[in-house]
Every structure is written in structure tokens, then in C-alpha cells.
PyMOL Python script that loads the backbone (N, CA, C, O; Angstrom):
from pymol import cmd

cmd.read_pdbstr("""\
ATOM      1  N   UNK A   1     -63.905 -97.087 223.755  1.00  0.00           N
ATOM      2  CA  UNK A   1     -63.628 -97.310 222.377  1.00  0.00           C
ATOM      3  C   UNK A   1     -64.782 -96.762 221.557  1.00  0.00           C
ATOM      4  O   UNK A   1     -65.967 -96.893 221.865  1.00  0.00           O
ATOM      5  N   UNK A   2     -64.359 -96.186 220.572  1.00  0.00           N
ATOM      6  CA  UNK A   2     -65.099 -95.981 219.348  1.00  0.00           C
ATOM      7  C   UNK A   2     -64.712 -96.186 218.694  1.00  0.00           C
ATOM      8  O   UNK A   2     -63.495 -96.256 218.525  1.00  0.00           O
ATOM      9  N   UNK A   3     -66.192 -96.547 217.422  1.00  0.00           N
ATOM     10  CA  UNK A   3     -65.965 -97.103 215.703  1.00  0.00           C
ATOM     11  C   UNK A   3     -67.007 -96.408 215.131  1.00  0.00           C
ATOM     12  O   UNK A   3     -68.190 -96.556 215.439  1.00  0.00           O
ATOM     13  N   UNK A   4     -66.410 -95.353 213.975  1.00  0.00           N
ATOM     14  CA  UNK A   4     -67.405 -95.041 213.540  1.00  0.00           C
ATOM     15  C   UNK A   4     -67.182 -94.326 212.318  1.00  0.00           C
ATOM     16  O   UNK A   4     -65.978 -94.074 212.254  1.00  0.00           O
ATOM     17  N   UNK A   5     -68.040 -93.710 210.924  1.00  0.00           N
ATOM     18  CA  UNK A   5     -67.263 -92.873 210.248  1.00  0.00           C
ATOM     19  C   UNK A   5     -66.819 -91.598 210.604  1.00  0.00           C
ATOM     20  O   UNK A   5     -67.247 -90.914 211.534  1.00  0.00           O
ATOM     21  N   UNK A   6     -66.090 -91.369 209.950  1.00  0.00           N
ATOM     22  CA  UNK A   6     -65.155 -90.626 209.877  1.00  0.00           C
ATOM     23  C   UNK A   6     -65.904 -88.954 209.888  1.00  0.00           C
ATOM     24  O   UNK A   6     -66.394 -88.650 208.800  1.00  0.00           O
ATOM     25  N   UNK A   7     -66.036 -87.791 211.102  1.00  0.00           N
ATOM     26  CA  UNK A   7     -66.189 -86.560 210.862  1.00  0.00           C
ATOM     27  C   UNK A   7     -65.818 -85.806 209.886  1.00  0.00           C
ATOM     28  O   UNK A   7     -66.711 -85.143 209.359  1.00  0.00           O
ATOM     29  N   UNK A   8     -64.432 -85.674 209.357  1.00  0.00           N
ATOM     30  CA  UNK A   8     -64.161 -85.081 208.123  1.00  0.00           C
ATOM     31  C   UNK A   8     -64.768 -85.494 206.754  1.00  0.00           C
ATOM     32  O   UNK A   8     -64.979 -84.742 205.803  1.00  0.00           O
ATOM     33  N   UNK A   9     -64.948 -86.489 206.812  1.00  0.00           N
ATOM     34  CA  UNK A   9     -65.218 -87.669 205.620  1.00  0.00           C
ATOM     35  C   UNK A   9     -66.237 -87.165 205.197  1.00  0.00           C
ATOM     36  O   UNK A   9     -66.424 -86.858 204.020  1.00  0.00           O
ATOM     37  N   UNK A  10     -67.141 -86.999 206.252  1.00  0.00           N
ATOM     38  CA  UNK A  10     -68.569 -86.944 206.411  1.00  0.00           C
ATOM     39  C   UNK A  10     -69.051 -85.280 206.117  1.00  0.00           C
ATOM     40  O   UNK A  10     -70.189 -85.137 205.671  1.00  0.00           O
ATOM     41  N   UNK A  11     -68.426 -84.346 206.296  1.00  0.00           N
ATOM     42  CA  UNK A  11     -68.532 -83.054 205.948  1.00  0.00           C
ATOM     43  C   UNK A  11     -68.453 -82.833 204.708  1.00  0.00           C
ATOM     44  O   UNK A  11     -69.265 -82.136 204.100  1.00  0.00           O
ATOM     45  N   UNK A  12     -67.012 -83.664 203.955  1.00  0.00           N
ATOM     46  CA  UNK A  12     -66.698 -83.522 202.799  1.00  0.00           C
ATOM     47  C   UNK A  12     -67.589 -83.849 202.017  1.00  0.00           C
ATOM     48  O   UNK A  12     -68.010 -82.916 201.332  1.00  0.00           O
ATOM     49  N   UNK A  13     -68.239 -85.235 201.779  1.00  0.00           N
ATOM     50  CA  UNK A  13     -69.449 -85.678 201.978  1.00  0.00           C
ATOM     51  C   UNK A  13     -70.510 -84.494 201.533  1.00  0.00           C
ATOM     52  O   UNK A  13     -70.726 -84.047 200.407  1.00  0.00           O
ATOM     53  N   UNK A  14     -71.025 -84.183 202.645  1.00  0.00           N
ATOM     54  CA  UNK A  14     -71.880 -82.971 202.534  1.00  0.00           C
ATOM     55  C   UNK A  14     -72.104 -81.947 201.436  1.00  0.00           C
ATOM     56  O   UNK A  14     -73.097 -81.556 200.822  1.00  0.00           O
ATOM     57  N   UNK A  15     -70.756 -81.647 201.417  1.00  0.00           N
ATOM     58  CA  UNK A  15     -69.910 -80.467 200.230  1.00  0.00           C
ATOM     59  C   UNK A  15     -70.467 -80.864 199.343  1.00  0.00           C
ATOM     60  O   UNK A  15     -71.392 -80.339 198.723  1.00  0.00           O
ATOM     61  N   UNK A  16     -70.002 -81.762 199.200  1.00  0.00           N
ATOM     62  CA  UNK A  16     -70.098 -82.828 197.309  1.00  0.00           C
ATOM     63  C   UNK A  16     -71.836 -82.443 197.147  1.00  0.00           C
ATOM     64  O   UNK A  16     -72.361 -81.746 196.279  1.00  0.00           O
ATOM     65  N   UNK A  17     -72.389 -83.053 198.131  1.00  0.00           N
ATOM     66  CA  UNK A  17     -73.717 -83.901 198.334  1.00  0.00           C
ATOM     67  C   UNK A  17     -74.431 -81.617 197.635  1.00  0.00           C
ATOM     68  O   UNK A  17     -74.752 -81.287 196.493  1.00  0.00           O
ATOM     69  N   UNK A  18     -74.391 -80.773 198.826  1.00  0.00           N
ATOM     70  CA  UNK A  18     -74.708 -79.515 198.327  1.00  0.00           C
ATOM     71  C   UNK A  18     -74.380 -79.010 197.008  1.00  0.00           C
ATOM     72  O   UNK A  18     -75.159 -78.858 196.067  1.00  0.00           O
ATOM     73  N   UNK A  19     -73.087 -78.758 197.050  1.00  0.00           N
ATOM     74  CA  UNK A  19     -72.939 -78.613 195.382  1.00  0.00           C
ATOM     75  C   UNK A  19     -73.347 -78.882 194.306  1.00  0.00           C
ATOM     76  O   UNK A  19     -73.121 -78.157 193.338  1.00  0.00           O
ATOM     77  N   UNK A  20     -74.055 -80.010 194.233  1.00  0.00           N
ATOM     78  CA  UNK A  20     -74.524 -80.917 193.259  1.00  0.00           C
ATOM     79  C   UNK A  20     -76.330 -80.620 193.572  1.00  0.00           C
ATOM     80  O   UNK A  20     -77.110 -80.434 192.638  1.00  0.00           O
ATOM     81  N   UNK A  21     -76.703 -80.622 194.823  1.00  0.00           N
ATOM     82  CA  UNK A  21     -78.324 -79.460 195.141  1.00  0.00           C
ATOM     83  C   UNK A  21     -77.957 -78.195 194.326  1.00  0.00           C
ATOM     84  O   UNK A  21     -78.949 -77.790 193.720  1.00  0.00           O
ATOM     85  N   UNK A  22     -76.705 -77.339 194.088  1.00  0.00           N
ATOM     86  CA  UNK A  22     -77.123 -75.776 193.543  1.00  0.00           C
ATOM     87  C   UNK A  22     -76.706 -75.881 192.585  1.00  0.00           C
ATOM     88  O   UNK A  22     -76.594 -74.728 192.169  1.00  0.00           O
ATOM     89  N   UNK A  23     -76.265 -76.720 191.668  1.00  0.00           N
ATOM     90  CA  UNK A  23     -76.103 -77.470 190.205  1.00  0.00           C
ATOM     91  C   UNK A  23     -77.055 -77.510 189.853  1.00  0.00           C
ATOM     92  O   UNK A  23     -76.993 -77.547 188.624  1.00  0.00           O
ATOM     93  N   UNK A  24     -78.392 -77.535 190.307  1.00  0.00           N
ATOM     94  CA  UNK A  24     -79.690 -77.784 189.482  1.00  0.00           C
ATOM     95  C   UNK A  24     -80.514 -79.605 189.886  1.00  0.00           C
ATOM     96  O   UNK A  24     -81.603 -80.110 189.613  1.00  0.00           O
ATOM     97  N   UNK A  25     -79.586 -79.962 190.452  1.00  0.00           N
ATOM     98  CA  UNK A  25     -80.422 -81.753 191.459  1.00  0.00           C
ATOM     99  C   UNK A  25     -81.113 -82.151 192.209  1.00  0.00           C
ATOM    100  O   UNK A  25     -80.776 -82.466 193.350  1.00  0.00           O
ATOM    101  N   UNK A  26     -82.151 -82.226 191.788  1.00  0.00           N
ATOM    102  CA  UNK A  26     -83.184 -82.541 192.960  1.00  0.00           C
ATOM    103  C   UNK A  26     -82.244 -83.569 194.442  1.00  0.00           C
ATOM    104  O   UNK A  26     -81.338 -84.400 194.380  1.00  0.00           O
ATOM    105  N   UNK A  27     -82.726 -83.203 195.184  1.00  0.00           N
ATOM    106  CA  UNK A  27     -81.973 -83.602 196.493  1.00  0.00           C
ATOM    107  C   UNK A  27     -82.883 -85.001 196.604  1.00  0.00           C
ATOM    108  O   UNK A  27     -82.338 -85.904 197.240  1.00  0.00           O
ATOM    109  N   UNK A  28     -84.137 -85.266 196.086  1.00  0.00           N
ATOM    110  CA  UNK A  28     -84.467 -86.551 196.097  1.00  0.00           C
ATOM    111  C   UNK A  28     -83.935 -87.761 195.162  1.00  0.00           C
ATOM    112  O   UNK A  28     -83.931 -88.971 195.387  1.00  0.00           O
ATOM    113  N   UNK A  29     -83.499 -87.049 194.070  1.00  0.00           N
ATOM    114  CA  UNK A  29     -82.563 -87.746 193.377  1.00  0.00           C
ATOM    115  C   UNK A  29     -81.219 -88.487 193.368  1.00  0.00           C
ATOM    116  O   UNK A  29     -80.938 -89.365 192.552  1.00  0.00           O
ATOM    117  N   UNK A  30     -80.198 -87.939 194.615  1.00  0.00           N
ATOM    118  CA  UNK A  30     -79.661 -87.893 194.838  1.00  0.00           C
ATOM    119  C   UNK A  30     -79.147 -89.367 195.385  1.00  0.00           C
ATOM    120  O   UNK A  30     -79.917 -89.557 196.328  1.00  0.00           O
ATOM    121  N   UNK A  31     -78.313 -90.459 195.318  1.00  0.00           N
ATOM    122  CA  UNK A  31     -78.096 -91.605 196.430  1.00  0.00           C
ATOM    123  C   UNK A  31     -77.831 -91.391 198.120  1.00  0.00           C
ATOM    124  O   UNK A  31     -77.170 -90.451 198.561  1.00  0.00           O
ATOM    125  N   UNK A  32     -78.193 -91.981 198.600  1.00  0.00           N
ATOM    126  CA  UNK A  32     -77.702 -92.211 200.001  1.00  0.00           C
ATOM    127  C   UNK A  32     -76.547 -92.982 199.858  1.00  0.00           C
ATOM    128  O   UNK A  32     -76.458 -94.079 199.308  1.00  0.00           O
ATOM    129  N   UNK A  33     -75.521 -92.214 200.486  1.00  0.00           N
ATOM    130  CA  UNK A  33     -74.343 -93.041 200.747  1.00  0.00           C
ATOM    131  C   UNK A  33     -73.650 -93.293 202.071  1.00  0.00           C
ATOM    132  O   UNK A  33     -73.485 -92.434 202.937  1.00  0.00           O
ATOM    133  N   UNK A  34     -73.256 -94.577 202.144  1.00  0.00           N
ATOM    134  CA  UNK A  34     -72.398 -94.766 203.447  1.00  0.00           C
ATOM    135  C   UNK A  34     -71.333 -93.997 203.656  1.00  0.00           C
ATOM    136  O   UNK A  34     -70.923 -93.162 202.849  1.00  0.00           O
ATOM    137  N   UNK A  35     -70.722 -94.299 205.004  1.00  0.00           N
ATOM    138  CA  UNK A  35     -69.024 -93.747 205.167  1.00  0.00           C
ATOM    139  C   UNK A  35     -68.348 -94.952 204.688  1.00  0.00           C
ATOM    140  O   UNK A  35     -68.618 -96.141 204.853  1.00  0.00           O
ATOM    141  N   UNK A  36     -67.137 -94.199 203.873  1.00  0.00           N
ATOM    142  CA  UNK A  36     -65.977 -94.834 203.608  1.00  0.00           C
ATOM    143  C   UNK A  36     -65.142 -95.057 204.153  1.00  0.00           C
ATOM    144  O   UNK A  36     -64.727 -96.196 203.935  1.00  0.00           O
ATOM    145  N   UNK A  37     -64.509 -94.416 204.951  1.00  0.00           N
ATOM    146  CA  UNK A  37     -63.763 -94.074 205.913  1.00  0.00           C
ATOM    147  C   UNK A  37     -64.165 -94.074 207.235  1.00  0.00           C
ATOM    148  O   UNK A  37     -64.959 -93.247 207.682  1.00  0.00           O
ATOM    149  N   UNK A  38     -63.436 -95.347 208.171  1.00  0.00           N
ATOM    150  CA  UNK A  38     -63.968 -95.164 209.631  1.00  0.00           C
ATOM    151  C   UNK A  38     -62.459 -95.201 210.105  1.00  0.00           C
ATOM    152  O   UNK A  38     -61.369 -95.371 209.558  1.00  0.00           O
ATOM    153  N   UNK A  39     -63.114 -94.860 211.929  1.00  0.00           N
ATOM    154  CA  UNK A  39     -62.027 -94.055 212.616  1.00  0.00           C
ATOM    155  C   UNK A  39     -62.549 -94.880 214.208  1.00  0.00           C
ATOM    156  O   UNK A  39     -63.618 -94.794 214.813  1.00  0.00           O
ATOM    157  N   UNK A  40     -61.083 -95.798 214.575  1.00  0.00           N
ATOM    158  CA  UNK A  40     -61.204 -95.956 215.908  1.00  0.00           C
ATOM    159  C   UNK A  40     -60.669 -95.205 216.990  1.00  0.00           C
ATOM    160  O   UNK A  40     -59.537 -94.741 216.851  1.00  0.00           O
ATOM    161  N   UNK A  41     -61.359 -94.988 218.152  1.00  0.00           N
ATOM    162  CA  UNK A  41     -61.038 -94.303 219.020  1.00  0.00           C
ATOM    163  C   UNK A  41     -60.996 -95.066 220.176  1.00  0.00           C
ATOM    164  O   UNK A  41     -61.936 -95.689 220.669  1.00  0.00           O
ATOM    165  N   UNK A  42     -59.340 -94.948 220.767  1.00  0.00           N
ATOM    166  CA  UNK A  42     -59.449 -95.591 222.399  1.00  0.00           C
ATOM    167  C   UNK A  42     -59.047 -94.996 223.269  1.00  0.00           C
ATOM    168  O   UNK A  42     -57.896 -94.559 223.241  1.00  0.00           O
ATOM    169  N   UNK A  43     -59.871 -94.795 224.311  1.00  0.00           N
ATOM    170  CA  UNK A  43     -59.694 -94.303 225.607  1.00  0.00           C
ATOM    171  C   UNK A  43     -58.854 -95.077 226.479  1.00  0.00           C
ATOM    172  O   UNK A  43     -59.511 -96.016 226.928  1.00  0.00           O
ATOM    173  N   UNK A  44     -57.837 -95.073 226.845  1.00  0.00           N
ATOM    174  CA  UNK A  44     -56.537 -95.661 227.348  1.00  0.00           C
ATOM    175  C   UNK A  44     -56.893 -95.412 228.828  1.00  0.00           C
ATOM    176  O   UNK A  44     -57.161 -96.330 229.602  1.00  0.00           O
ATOM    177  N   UNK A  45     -56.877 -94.142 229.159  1.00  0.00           N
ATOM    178  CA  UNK A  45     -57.095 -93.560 230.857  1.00  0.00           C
ATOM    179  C   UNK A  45     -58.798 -94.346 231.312  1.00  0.00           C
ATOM    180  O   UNK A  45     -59.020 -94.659 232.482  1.00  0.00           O
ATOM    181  N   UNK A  46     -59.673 -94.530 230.388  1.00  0.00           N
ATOM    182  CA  UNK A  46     -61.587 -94.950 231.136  1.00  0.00           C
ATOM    183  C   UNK A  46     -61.073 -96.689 231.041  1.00  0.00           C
ATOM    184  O   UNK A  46     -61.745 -97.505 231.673  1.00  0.00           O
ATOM    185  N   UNK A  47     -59.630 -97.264 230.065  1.00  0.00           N
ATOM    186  CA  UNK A  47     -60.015 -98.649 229.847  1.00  0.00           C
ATOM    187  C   UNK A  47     -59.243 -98.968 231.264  1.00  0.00           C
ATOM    188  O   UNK A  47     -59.893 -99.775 231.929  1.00  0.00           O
ATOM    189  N   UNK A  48     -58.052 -98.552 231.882  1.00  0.00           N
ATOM    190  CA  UNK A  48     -57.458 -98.275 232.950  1.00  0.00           C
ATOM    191  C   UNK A  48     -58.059 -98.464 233.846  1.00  0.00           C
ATOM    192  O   UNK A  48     -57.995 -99.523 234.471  1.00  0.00           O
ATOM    193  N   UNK A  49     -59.054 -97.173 234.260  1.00  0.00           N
ATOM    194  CA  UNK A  49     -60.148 -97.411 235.197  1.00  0.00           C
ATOM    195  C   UNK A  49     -60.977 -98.474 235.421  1.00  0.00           C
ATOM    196  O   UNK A  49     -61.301 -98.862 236.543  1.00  0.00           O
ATOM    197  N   UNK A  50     -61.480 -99.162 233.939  1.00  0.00           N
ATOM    198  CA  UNK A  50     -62.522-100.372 234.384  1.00  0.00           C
ATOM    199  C   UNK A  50     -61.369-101.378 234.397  1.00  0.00           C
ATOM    200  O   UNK A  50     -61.836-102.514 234.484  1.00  0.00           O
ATOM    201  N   UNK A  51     -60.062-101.375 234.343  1.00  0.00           N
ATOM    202  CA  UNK A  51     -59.513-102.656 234.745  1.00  0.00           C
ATOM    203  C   UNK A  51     -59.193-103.473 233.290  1.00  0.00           C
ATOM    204  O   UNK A  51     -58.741-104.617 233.313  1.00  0.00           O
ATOM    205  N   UNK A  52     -59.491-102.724 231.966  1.00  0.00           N
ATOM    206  CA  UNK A  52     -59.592-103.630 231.134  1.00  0.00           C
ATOM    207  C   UNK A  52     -58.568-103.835 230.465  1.00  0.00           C
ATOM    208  O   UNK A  52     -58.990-103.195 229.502  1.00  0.00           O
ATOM    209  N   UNK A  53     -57.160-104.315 229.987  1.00  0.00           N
ATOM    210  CA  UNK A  53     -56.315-104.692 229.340  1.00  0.00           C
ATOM    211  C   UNK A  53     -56.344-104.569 227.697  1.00  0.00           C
ATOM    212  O   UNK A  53     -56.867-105.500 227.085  1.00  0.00           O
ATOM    213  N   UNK A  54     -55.841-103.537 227.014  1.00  0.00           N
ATOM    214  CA  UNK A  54     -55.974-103.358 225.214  1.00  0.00           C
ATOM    215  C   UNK A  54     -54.796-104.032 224.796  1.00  0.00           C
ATOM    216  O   UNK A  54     -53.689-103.660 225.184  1.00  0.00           O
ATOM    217  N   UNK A  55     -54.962-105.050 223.990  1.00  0.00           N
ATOM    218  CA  UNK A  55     -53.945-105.571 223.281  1.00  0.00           C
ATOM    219  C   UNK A  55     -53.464-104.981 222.192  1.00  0.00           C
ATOM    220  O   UNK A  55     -54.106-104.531 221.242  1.00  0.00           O
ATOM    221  N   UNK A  56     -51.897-105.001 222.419  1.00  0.00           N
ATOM    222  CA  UNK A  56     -51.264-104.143 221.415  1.00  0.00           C
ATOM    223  C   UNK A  56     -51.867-104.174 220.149  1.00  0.00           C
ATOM    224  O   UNK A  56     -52.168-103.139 219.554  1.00  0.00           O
ATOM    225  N   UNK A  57     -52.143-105.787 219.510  1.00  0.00           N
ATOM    226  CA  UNK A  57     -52.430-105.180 217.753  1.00  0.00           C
ATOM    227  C   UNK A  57     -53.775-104.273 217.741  1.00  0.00           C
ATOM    228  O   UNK A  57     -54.056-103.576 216.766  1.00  0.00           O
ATOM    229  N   UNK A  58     -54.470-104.330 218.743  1.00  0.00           N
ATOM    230  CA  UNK A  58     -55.998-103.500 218.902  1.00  0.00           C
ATOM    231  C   UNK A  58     -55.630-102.130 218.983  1.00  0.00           C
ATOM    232  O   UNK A  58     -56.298-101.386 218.266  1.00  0.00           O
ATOM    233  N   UNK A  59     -54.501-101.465 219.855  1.00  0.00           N
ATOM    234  CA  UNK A  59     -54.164-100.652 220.421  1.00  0.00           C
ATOM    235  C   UNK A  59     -53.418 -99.804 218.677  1.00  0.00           C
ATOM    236  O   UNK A  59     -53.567 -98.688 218.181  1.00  0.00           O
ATOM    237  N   UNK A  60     -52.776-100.821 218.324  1.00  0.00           N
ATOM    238  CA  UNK A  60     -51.865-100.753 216.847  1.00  0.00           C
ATOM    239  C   UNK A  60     -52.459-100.348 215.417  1.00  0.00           C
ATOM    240  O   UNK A  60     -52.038 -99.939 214.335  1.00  0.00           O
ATOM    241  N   UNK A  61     -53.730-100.707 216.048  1.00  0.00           N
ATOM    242  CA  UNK A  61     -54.371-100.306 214.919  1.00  0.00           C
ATOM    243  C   UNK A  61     -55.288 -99.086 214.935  1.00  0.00           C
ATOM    244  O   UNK A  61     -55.969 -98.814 213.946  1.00  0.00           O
ATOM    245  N   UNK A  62     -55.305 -98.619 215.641  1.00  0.00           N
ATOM    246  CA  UNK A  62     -56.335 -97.164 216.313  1.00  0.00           C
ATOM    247  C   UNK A  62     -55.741 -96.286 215.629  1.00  0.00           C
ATOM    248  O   UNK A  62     -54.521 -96.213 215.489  1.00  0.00           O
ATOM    249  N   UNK A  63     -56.653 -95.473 215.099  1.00  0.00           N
ATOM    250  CA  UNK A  63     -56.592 -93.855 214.472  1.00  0.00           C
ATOM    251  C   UNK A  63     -56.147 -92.898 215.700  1.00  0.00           C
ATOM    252  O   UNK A  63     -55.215 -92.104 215.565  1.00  0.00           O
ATOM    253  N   UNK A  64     -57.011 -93.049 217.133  1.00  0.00           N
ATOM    254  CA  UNK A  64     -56.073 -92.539 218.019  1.00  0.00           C
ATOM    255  C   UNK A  64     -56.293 -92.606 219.136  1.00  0.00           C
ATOM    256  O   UNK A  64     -57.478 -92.710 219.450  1.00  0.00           O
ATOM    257  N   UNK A  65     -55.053 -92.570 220.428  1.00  0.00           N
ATOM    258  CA  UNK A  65     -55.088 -93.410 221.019  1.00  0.00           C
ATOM    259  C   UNK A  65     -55.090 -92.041 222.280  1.00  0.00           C
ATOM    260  O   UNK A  65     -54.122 -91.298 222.448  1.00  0.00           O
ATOM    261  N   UNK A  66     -56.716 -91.925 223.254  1.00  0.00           N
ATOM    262  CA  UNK A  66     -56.578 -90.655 224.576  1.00  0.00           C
ATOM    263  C   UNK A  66     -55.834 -91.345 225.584  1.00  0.00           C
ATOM    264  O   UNK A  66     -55.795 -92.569 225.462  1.00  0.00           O
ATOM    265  N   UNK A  67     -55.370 -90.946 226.332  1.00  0.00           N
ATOM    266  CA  UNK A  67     -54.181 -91.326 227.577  1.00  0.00           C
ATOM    267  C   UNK A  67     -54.377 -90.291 228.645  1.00  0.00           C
ATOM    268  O   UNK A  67     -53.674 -90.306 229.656  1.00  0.00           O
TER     269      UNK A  67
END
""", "prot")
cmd.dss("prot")
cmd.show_as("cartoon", "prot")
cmd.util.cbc("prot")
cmd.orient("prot")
């Protein structure tokens, strides 16, 4: 399993974050921001292997599910 933000999110992110550096913004000026967007990931075939049982609403709620 994974939890974490979001790769796309986080690029987009970036974009914003640069654009606004060649706008004329000091990059120290700038906020630190969290992810908004997180993304679970379950490994179906490694939880298998250790024997471990995913309950459907856990399973139901995953962004996406490897097999």
C-alpha cells in the first residue's frame, strides 16, 4: 500500500510555482505548500503473498488497485 500526494498534482504544482519565478518573484518569497491531492495505491498480488486480507471498503476506496 501506498499514501501519498499525488505525482501529477505535484508537477502541476511546480508549473505554477516556476512561472511565477520568471514573472519577476523571488523564489524566497514564495509559500511552501502541501499536496492537495493524495493517491492510494494497493498492491493486491505482494498483499496475497504476505497472506494479508484487504477489505473491500479499503480496497473501494483506492485510486488504484495492481493485481
Amino acid at each position: 500500500m501506498s499514501y501519498g500526494g499525488s505525482a501529477s498534482d505535484a508537477y502541476r504544482q511546480a508549473g505554477v510555482y516556476t512561472g511565477r519565478v520568471l514573472k519577476g518573484e523571488k523564489p524566497a518569497d514564495l509559500p511552501v505548500q502541501q499536496a492537495t491531492k493524495v493517491e492510494l495505491y494497493i498492491n493486491l498480488k505482494t498483499a496475497k503473498t504476505l497472506g494479508i486480507t484487504i477489505p473491500l471498503p479499503l480496497s473501494g476506496r483506492a485510486d488504484e488497485l495492481i493485481e
